[in-house]
N, C-alpha and C positions, 0 to 999 in steps of 0.2 A: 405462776409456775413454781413448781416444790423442788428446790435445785436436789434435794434427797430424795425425793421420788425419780428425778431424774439419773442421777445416779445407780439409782437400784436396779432402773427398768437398763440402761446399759450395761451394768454385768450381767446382767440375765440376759440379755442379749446376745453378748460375748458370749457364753455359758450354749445359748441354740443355738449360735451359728456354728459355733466347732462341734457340738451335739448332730447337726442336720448334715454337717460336713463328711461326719464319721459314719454316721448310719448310711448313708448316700455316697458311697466312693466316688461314682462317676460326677460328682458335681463340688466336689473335694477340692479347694484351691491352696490348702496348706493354713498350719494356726495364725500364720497373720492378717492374711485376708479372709479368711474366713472368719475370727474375732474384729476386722472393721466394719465390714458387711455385717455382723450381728451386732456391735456394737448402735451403728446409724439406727441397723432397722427395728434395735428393742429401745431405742430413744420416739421415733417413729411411731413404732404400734402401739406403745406404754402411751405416750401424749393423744394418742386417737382414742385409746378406750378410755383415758381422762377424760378427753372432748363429750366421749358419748354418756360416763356416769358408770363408766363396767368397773373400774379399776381403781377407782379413784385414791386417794389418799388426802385427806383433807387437810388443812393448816396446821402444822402444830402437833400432829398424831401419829403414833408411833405403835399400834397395834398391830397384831401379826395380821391379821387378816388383811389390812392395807399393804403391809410389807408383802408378802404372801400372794396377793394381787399384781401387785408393781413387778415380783419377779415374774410371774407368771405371761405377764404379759409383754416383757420384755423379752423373753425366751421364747415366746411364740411369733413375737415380732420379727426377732433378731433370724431366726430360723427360716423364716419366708422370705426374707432379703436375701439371708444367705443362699436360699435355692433361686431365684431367681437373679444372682449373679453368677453365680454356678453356672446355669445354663446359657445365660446371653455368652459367659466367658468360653462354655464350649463348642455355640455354635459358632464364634470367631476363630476358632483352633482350625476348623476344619476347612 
């Protein structure tokens, strides 16, 4: 594991969750949990498209396009987390 890939794809995480938060008021839990819920899920998404070869960022490499990848996918990561505690959180509200 790239603890700097790791990194990257968590602020990009952070980054979609308060991203998915705002576009989406009804699933809106406020920037702190909305940045842990993207944080987990752009650590999450960013390590799956590792697993699979989409995102990758190899040993050692510091090219935009890996960089570029890793946020990517950690923002997409982090965003889908973040709606999907959004929701669990609001059907418990009611």
């Amino acid at each position: 594991m790239n603890i700097i890939a790791l990194i990257i794809q968590a602020v990009g995480g952070a980054v979609g969750g308060n991203v998915a938060g705002k576009l989406v008021p009804k699933i809106d839990q406020g920037w702190i949990i909305n940045s842990i819920a993207g944080i987990v899920g752009g650590g999450l998404g960013g390590q799956l498209l590792n697993v699979l070869g989409i995102a990758a960022m190899p040993s050692g490499s510091f090219d935009i396009v890996s960089i570029l990848g890793n946020i990517g996918a950690g923002g997409v990561g982090g965003g889908i987390l973040m709606a999907i505690v959004g929701f669990i959180i609001k059907l418990f509200k009611k």
